[in-house]
VEXDREN-2710 file (C-alpha; in Angstrom, 1 decimal):
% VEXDREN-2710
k/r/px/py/pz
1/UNK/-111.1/-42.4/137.9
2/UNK/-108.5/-39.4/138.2
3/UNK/-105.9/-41.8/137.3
4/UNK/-107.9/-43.0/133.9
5/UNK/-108.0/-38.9/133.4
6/UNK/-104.7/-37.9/133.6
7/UNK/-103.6/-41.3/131.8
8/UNK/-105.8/-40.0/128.7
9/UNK/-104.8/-36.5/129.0
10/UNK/-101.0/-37.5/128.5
11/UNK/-101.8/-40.0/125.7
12/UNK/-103.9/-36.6/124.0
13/UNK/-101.1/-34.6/124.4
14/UNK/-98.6/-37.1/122.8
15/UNK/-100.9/-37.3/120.1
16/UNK/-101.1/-33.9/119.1
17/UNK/-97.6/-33.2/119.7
18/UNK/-96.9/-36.2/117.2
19/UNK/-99.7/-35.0/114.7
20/UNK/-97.7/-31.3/115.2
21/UNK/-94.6/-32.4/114.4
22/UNK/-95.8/-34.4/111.5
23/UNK/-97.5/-32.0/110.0
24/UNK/-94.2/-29.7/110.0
25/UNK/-91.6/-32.2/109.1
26/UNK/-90.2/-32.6/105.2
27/UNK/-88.2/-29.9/103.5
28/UNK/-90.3/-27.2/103.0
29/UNK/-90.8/-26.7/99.4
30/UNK/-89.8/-29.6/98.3
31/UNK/-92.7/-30.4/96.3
32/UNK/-92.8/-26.7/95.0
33/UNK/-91.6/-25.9/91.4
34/UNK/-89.8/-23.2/91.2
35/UNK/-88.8/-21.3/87.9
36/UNK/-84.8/-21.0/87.2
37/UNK/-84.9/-18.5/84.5
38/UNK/-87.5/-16.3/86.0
39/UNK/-85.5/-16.6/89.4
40/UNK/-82.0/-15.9/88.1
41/UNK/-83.2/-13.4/85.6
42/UNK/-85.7/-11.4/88.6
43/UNK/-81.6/-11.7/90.7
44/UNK/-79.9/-10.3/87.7
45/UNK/-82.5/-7.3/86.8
46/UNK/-82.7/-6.3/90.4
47/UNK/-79.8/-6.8/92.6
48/UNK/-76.9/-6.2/90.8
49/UNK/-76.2/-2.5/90.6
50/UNK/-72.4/-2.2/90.2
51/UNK/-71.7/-4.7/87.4
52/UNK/-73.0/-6.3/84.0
53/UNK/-73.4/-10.0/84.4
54/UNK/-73.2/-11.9/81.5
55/UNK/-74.9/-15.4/81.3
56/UNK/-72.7/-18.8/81.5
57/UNK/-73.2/-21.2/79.1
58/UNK/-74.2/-24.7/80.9
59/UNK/-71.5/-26.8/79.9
60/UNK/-69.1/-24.6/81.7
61/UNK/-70.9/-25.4/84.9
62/UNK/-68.7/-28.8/85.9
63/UNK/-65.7/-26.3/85.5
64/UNK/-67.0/-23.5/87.4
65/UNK/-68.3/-25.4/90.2
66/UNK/-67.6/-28.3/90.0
67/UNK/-71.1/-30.1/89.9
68/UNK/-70.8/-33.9/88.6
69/UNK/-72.7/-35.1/85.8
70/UNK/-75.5/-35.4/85.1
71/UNK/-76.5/-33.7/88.8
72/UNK/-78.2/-30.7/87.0
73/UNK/-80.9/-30.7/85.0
74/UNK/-81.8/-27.0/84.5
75/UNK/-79.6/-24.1/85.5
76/UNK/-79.5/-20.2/84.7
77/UNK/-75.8/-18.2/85.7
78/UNK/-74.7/-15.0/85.4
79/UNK/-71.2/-14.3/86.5
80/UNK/-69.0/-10.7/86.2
81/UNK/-67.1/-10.1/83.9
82/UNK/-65.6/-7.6/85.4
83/UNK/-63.0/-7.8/88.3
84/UNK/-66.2/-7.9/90.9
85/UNK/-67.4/-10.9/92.6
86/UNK/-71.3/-10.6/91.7
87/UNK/-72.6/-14.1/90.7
88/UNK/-76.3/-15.7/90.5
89/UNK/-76.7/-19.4/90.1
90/UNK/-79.9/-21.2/90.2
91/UNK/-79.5/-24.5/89.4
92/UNK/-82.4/-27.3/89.3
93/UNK/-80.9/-30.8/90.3
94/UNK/-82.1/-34.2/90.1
95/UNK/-83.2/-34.7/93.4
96/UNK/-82.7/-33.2/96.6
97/UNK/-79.9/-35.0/97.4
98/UNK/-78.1/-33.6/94.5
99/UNK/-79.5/-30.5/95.2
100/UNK/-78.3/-30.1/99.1
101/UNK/-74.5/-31.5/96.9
102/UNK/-75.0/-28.8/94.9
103/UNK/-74.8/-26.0/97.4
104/UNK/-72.3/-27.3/99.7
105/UNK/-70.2/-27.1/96.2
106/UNK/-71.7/-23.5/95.8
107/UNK/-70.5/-22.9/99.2
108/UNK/-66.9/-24.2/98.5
109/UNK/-67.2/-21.9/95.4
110/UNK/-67.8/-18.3/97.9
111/UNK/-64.8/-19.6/100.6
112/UNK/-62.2/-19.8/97.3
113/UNK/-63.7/-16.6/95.9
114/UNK/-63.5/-14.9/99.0
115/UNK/-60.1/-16.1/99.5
116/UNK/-59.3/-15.0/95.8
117/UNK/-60.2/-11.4/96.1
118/UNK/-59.1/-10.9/99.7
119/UNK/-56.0/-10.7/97.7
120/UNK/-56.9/-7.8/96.2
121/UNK/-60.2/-5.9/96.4
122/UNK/-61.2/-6.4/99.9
123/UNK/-64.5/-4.5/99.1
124/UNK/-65.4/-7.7/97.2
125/UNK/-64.5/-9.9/99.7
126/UNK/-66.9/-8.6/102.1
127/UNK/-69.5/-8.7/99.6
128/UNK/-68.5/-12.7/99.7
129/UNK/-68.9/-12.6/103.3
130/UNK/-73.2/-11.9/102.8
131/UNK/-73.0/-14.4/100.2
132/UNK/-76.4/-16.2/99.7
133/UNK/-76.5/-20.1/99.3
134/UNK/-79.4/-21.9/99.8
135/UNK/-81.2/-24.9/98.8
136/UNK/-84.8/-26.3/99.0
137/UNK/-86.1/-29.5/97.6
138/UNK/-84.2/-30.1/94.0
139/UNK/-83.2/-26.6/94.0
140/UNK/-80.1/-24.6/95.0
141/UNK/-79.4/-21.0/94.7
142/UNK/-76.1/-19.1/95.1
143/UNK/-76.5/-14.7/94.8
144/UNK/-73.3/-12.2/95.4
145/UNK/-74.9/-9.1/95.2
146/UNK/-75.4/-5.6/95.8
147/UNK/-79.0/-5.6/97.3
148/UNK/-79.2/-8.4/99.8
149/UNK/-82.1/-7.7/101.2
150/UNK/-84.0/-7.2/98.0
151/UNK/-81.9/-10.9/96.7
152/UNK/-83.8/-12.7/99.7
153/UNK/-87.5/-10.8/99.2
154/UNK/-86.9/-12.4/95.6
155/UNK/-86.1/-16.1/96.5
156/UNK/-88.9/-16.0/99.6
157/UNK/-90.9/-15.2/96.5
158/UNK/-89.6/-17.9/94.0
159/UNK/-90.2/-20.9/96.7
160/UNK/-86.7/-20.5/98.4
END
């Protein structure tokens, strides 16, 4: 009988650790919709305090960063067009495949930028360094900024 006990005890415990882990696999908010232009305009009007960005038109964004075609479907950017290295891009891809593609490229983009103004205005270039790329579900995010903290408060907010 002590036997039959611990037997069903173990297979109770396997069961609810596999229900647990379950219930918490998948990719977060991958299912969750999450609003470019609201995200990468809320970035623009409250993060950026040295700089005027100025949005990028779309069909620049295969330049820019390289994304292939067709892996975007909605995107909002804002870039400096001063000699700083602020820049927001919230970009909505296909799928999440195409959206964990799109930040590794956002990713490449901060190493050559950083590499690009540790040439000369090393302030920048540590500003690189806090860089924020993420991605969740079809979306990916990139944010140089002044206000870090505030930047992640906004994208915890947006679904990110």
């Amino acid at each position: 009988m002590r036997k039959i006990t611990k037997c069903f005890a173990l297979v109770a415990a396997l069961a609810v650790s596999a229900f647990a882990l379950t219930a918490c696999s998948g990719s977060g908010n991958s299912s969750k919709e999450i609003d470019v232009v609201k995200t990468a305009d809320d970035l623009n009007s409250s993060v950026i305090t040295s700089d005027q960005l100025t949005e990028t038109k779309s069909e620049m964004l295969g330049s820019i960063y390289f994304f292939e075609d067709g892996q975007v479907e909605k995107s909002k950017v804002y870039m400096s067009g001063n000699a700083t290295a602020d820049e927001i891009v919230v970009v909505q891809c296909k799928d999440e495949d195409a959206a964990k593609s799109a930040a590794e490229l956002l990713k490449t983009r901060v190493k050559n930028q950083t590499e690009l103004f540790s040439t000369y205005n090393a302030g920048e270039a540590a500003k690189l360094e806090k860089a924020i790329v993420k991605n969740t579900g079809k979306y990916a995010v990139l944010c140089v900024c002044d206000d870090y903290d505030k930047a992640e408060s906004i994208l915890k907010d947006a679904g990110f």
